[in-house]
KEVEXTOR-866160 format. One record per residue: residue number from 0; x, y, z of N, C-alpha, C, O in turn; residue in three letters. Coordinates in nm, 4 decimals. Layout:
<seq->NUM, n.X->X, n.Y->Y, n.Z->Z, ca.X->X, ca.Y->Y, ca.Z->Z, c.X->X, c.Y->Y, c.Z->Z, o.X->X, o.Y->Y, o.Z->Z, type->ALA>
...
This chain:
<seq->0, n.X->0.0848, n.Y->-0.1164, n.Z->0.0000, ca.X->0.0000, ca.Y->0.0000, ca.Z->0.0000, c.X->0.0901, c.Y->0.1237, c.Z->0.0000, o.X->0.1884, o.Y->0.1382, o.Z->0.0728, type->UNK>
<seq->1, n.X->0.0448, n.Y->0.2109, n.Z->-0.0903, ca.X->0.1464, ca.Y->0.3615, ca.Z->-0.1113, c.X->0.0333, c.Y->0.4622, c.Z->-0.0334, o.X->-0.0884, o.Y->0.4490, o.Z->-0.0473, type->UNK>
<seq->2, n.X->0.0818, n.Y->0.5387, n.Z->0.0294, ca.X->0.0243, ca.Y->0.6699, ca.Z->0.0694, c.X->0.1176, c.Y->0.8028, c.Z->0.0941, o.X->0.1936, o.Y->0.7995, o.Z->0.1909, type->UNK>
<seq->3, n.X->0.1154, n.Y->0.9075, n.Z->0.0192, ca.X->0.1596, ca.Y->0.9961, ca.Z->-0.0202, c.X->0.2949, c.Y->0.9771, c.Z->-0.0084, o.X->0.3661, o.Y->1.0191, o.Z->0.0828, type->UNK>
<seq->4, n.X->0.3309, n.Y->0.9065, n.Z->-0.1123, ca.X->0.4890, ca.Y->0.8143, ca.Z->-0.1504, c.X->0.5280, c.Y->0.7823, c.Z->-0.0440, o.X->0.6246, o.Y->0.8481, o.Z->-0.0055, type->UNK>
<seq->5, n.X->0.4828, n.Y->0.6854, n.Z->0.0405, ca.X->0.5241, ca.Y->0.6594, ca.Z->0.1950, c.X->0.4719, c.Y->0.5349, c.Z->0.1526, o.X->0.3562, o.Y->0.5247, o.Z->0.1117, type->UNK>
<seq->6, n.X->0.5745, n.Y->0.4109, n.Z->0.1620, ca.X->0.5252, ca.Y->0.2829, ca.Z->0.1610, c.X->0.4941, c.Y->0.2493, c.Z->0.2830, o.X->0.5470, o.Y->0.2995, o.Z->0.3822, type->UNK>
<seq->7, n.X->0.3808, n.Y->0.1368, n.Z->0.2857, ca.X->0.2751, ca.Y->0.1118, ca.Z->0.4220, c.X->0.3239, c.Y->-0.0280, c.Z->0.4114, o.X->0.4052, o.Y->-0.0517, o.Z->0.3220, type->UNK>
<seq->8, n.X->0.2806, n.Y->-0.1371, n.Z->0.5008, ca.X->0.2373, ca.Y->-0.2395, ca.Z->0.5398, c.X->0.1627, c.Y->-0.2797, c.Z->0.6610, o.X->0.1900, o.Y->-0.2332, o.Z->0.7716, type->UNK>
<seq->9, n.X->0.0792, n.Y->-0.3561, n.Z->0.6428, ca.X->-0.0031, ca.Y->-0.3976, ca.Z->0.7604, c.X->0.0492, c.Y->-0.4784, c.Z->0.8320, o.X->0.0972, o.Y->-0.5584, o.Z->0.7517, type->UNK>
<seq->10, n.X->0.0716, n.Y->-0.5106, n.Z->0.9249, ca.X->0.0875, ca.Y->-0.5863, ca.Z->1.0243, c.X->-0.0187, c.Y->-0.6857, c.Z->1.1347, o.X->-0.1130, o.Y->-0.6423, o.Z->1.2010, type->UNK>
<seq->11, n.X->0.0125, n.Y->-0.7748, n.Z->1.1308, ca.X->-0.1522, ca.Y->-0.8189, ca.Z->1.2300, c.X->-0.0343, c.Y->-0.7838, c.Z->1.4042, o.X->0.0837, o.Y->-0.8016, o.Z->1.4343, type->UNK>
<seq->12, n.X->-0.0807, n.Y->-0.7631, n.Z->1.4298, ca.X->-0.0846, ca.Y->-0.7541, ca.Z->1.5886, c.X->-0.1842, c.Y->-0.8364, c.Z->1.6725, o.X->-0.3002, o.Y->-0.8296, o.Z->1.6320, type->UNK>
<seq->13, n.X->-0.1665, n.Y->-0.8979, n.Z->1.7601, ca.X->-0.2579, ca.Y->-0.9499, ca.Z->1.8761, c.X->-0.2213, c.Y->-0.9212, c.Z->1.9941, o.X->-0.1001, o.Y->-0.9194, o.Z->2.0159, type->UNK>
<seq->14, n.X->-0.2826, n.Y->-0.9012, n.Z->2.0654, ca.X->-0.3173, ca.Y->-0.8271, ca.Z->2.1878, c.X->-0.3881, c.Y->-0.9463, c.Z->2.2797, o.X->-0.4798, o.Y->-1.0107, o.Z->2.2287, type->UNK>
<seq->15, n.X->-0.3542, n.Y->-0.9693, n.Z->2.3871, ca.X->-0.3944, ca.Y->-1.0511, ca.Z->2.4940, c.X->-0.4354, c.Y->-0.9858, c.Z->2.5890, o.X->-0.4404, o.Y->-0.8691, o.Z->2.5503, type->UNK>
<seq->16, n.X->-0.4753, n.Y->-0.9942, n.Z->2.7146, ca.X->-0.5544, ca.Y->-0.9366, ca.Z->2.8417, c.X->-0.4653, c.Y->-1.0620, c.Z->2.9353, o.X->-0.4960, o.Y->-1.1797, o.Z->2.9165, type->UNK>
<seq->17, n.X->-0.3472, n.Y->-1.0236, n.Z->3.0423, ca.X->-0.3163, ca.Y->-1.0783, ca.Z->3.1407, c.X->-0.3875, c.Y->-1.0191, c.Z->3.2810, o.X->-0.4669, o.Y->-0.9280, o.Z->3.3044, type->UNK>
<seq->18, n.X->-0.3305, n.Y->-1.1001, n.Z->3.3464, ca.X->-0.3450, ca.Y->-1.0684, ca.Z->3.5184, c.X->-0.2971, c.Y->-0.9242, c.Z->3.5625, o.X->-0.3443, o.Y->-0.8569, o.Z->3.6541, type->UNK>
<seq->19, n.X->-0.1943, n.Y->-0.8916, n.Z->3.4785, ca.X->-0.1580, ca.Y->-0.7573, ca.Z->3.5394, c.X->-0.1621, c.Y->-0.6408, c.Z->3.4212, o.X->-0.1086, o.Y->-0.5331, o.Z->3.4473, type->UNK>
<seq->20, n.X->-0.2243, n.Y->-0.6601, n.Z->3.2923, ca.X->-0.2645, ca.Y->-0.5558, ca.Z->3.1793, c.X->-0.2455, c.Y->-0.6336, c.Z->3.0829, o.X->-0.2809, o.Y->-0.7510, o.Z->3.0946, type->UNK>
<seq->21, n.X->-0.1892, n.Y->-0.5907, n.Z->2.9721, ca.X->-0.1962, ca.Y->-0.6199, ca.Z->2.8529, c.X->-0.0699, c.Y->-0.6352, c.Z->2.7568, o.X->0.0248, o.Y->-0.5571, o.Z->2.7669, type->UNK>
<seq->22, n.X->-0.0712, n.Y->-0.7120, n.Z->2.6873, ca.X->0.0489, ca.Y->-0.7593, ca.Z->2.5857, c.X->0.0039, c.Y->-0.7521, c.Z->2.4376, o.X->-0.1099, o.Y->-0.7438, o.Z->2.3915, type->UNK>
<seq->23, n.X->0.1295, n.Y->-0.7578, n.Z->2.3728, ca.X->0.0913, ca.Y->-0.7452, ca.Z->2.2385, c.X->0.2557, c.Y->-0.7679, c.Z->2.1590, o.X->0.3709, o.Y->-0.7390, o.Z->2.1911, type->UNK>
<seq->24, n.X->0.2020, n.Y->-0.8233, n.Z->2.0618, ca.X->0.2903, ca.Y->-0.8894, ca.Z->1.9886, c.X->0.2854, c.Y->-0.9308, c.Z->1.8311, o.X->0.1854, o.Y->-0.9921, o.Z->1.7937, type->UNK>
<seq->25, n.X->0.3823, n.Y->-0.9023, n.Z->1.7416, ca.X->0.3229, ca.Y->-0.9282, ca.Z->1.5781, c.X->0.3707, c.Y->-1.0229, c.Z->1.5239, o.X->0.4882, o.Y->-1.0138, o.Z->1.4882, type->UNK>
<seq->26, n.X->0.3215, n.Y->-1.1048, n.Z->1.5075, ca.X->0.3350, ca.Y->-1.2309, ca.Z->1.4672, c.X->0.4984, c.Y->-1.2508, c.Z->1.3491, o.X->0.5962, o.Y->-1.3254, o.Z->1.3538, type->UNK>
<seq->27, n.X->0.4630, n.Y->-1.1630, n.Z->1.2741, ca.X->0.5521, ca.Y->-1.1032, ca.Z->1.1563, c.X->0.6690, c.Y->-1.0628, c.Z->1.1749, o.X->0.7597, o.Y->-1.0725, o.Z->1.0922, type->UNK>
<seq->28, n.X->0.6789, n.Y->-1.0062, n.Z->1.3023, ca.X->0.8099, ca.Y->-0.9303, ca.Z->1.3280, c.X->0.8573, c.Y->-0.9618, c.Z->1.5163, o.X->0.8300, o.Y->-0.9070, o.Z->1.6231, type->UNK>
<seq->29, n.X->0.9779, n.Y->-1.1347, n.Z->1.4523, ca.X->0.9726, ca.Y->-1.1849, ca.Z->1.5753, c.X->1.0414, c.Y->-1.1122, c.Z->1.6890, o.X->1.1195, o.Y->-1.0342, o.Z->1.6344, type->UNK>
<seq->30, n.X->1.0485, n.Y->-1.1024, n.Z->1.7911, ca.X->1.0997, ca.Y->-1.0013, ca.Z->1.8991, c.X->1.0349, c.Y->-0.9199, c.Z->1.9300, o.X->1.0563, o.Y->-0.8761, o.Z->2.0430, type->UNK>
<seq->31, n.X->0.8874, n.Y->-0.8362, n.Z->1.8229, ca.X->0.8568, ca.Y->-0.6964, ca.Z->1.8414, c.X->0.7167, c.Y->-0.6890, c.Z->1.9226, o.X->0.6069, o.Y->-0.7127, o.Z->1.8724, type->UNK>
<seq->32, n.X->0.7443, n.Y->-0.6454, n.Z->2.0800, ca.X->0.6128, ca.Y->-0.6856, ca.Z->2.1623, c.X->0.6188, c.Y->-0.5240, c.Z->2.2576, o.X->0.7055, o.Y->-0.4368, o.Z->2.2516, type->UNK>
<seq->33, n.X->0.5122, n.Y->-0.5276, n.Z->2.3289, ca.X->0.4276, ca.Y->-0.4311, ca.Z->2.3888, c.X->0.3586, c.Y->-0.4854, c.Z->2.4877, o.X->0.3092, o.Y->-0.5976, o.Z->2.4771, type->UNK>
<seq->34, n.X->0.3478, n.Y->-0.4124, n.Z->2.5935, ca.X->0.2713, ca.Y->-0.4010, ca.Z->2.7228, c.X->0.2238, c.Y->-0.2650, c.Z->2.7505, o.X->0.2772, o.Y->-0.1641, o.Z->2.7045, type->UNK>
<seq->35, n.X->0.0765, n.Y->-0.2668, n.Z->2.8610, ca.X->0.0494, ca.Y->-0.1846, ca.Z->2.8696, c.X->-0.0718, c.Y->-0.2143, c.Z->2.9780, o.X->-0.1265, o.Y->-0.3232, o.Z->2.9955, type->UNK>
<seq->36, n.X->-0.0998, n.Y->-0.0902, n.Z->3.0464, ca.X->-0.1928, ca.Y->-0.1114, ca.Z->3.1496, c.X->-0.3553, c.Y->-0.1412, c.Z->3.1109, o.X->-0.4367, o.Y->-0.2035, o.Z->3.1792, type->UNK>
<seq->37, n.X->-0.3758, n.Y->-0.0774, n.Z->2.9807, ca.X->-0.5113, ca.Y->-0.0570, ca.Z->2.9319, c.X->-0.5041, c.Y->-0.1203, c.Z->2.7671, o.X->-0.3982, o.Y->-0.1085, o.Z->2.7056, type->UNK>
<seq->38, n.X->-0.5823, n.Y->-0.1641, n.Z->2.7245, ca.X->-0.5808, ca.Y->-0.2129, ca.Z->2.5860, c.X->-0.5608, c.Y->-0.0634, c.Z->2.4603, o.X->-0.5041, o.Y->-0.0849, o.Z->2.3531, type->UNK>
<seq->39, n.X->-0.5967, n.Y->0.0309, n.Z->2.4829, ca.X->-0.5491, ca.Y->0.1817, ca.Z->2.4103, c.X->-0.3773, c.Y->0.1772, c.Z->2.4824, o.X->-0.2879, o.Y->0.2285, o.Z->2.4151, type->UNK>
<seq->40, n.X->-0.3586, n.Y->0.1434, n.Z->2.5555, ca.X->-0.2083, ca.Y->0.2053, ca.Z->2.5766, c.X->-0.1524, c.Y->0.0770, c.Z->2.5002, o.X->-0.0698, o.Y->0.1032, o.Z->2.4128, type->UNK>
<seq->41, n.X->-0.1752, n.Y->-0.0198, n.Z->2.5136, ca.X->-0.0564, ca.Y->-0.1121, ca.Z->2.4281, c.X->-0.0994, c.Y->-0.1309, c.Z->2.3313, o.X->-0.0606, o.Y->-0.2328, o.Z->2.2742, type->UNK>
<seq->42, n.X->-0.2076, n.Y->-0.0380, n.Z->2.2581, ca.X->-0.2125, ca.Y->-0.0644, ca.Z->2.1153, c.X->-0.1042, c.Y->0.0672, c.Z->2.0536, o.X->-0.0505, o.Y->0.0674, o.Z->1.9428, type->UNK>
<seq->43, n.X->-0.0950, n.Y->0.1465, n.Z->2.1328, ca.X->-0.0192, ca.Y->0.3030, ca.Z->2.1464, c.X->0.1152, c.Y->0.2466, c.Z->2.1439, o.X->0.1844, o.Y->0.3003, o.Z->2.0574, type->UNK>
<seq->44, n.X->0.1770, n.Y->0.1521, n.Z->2.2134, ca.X->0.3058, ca.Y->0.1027, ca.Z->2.2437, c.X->0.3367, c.Y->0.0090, c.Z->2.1700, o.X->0.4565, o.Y->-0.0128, o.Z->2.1516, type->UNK>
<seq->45, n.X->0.2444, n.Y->-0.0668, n.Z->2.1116, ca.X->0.3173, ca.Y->-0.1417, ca.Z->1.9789, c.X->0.3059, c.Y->-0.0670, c.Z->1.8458, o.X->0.3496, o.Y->-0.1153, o.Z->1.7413, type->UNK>
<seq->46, n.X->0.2500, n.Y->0.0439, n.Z->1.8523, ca.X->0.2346, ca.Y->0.0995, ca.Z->1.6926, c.X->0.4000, c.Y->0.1254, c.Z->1.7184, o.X->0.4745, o.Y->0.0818, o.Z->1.6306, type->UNK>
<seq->47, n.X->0.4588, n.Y->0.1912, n.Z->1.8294, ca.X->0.5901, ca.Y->0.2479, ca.Z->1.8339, c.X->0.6653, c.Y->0.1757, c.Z->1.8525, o.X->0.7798, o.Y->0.2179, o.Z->1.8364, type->UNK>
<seq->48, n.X->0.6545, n.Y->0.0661, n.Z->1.8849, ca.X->0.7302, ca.Y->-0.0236, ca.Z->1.8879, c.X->0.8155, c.Y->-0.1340, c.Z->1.7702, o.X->0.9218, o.Y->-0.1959, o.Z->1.7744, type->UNK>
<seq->49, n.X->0.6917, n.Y->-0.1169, n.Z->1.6559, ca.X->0.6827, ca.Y->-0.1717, ca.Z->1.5206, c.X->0.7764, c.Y->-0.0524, c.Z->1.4770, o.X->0.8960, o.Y->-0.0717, o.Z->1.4551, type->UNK>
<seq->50, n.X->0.7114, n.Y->0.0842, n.Z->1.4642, ca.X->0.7948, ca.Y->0.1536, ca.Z->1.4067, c.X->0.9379, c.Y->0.1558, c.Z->1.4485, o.X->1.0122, o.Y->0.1915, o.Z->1.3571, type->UNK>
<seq->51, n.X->0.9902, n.Y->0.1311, n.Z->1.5474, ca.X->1.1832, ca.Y->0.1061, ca.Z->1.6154, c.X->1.2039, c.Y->0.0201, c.Z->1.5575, o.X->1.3115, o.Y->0.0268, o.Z->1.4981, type->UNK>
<seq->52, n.X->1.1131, n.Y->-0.1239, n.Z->1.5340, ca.X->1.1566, ca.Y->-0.2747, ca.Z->1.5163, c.X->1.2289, c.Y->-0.2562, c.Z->1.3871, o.X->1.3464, o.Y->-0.2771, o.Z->1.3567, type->UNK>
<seq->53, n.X->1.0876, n.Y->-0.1940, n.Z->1.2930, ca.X->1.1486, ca.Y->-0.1735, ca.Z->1.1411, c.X->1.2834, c.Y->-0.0698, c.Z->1.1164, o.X->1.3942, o.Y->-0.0863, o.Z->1.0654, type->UNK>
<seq->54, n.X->1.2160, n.Y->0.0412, n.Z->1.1779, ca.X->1.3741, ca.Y->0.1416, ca.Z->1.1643, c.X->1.5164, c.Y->0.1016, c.Z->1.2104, o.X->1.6146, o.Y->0.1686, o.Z->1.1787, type->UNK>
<seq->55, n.X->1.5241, n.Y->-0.0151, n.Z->1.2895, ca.X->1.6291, ca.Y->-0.1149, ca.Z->1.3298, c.X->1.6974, c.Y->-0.1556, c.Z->1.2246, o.X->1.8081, o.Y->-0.1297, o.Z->1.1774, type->UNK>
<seq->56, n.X->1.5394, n.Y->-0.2787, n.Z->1.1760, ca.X->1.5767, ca.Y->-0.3161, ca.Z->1.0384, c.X->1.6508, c.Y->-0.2499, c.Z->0.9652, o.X->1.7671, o.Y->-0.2811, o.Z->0.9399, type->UNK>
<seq->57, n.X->1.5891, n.Y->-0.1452, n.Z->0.9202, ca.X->1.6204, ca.Y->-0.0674, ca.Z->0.8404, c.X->1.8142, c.Y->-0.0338, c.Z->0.8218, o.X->1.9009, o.Y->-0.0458, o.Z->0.7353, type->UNK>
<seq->58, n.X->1.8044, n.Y->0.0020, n.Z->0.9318, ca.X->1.9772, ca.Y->0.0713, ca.Z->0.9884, c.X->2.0361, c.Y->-0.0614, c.Z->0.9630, o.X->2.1489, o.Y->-0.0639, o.Z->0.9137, type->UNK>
<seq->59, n.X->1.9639, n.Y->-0.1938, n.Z->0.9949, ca.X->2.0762, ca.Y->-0.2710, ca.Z->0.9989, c.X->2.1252, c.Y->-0.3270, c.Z->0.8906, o.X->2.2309, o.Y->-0.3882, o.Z->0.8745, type->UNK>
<seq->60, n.X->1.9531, n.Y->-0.2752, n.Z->0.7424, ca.X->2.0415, ca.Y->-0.3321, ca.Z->0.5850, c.X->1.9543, c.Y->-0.4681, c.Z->0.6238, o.X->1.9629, o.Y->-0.5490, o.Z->0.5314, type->UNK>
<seq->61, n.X->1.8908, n.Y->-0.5060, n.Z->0.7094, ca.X->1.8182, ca.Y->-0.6397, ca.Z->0.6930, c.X->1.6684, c.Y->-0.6172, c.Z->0.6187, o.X->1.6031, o.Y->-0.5152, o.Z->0.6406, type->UNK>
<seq->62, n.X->1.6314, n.Y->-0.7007, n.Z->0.5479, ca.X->1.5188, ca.Y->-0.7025, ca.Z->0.4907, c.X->1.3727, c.Y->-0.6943, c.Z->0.5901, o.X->1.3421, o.Y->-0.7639, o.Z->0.6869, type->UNK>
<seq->63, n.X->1.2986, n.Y->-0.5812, n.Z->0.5247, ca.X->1.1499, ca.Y->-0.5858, ca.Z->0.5947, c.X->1.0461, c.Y->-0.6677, c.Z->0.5421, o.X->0.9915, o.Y->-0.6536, o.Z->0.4326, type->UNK>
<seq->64, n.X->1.0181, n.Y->-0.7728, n.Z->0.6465, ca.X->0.9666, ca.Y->-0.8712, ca.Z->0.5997, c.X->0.7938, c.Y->-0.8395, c.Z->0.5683, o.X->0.7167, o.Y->-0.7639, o.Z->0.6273, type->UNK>
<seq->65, n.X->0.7743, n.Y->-0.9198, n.Z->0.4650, ca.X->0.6531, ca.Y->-0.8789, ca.Z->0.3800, c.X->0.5466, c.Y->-0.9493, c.Z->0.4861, o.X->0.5911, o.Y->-1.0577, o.Z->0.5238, type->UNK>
<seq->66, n.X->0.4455, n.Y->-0.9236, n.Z->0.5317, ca.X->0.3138, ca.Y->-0.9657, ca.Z->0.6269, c.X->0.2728, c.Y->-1.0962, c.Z->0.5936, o.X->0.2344, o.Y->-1.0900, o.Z->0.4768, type->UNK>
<seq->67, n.X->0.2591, n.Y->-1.2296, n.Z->0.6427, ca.X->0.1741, ca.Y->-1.2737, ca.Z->0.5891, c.X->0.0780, c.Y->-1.3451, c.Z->0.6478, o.X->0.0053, o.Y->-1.4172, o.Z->0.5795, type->UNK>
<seq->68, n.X->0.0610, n.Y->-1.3334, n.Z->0.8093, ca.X->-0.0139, ca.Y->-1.3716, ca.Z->0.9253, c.X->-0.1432, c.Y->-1.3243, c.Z->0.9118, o.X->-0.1576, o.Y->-1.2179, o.Z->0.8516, type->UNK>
<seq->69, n.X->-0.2328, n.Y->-1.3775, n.Z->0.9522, ca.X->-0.3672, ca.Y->-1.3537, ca.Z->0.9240, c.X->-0.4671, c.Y->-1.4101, c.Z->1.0057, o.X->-0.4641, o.Y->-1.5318, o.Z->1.0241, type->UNK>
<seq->70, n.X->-0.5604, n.Y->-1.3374, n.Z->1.0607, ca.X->-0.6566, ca.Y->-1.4306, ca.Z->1.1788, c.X->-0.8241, c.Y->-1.3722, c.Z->1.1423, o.X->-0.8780, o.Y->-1.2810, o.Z->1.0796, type->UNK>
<seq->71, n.X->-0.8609, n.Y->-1.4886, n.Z->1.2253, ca.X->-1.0359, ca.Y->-1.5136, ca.Z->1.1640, c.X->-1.0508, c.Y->-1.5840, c.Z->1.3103, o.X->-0.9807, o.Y->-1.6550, o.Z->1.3825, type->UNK>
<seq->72, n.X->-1.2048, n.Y->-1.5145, n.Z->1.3152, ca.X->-1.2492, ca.Y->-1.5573, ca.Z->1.3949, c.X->-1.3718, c.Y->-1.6686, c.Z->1.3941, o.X->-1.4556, o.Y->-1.6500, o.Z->1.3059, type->UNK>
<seq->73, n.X->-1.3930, n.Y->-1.7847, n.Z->1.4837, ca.X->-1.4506, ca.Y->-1.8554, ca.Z->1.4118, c.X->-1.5704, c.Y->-1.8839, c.Z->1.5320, o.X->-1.5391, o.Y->-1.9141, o.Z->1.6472, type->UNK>
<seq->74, n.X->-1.6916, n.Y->-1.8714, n.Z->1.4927, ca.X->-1.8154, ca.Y->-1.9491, ca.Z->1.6377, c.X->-1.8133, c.Y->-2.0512, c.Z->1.6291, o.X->-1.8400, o.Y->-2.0834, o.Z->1.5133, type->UNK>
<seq->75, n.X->-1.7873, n.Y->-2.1664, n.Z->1.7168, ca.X->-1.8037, ca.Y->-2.2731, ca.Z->1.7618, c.X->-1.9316, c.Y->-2.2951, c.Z->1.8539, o.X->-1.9615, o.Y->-2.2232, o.Z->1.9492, type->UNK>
<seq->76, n.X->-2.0129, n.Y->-2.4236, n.Z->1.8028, ca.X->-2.0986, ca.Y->-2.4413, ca.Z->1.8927, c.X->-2.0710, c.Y->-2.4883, c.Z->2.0169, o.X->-2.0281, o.Y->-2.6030, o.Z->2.0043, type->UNK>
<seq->77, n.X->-2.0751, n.Y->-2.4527, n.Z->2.1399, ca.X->-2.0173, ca.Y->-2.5424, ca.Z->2.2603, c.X->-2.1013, c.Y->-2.6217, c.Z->2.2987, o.X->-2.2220, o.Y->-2.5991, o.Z->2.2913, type->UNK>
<seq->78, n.X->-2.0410, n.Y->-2.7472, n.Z->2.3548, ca.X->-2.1364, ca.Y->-2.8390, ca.Z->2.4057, c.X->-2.2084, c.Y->-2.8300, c.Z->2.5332, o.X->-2.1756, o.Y->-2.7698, o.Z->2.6354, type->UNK>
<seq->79, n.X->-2.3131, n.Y->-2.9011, n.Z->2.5087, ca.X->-2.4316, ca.Y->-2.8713, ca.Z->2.6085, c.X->-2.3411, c.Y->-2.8826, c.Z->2.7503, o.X->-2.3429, o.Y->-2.7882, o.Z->2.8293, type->UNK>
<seq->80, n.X->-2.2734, n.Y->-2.9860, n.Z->2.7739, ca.X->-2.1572, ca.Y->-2.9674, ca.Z->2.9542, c.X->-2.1134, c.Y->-2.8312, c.Z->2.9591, o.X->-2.0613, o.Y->-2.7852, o.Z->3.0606, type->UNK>
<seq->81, n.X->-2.1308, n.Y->-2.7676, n.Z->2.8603, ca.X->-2.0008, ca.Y->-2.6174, ca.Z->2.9285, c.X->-2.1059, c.Y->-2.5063, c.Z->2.8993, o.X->-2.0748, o.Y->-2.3882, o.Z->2.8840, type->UNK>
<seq->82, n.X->-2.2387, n.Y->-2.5567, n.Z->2.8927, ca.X->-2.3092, ca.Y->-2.4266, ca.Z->2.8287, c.X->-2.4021, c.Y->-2.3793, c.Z->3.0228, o.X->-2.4743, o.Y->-2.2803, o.Z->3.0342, type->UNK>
């Protein structure tokens, strides 16, 4: 994706809910994770976090790897014991 000659890529991110806040992590870009007290703050802390990971990349001459993680969500019927 191009936006005003600024190449983009998407990234999937996932975001978990622990015992003591929140994590986040991109599947795509191994090492590159985030915490945070509230689900807005570690979505805030991995956007910046992606952006260091890549600008790393970048400096280091290593290739930015192209996305290709992808998630769906799916309803399962649960069985009548757990309903």
């Amino acid at each position: 994706m191009k936006v005003r000659d600024v190449m983009m890529e998407r990234f999937l991110v996932i975001i978990e809910q622990g015992e003591q806040g929140y994590g986040a992590y991109a599947p795509d870009l191994p090492g590159c994770v985030a915490v945070g007290d509230t689900c807005e703050e570690v979505e805030q802390s991995m956007r910046e976090a992606i952006k260091m990971h890549l600008q790393g990349m970048a400096e280091d001459q290593e290739p930015i790897p192209t996305p290709h993680t992808s998630a769906e969500y799916m309803d399962i019927a649960l069985p009548d014991s757990a309903a």
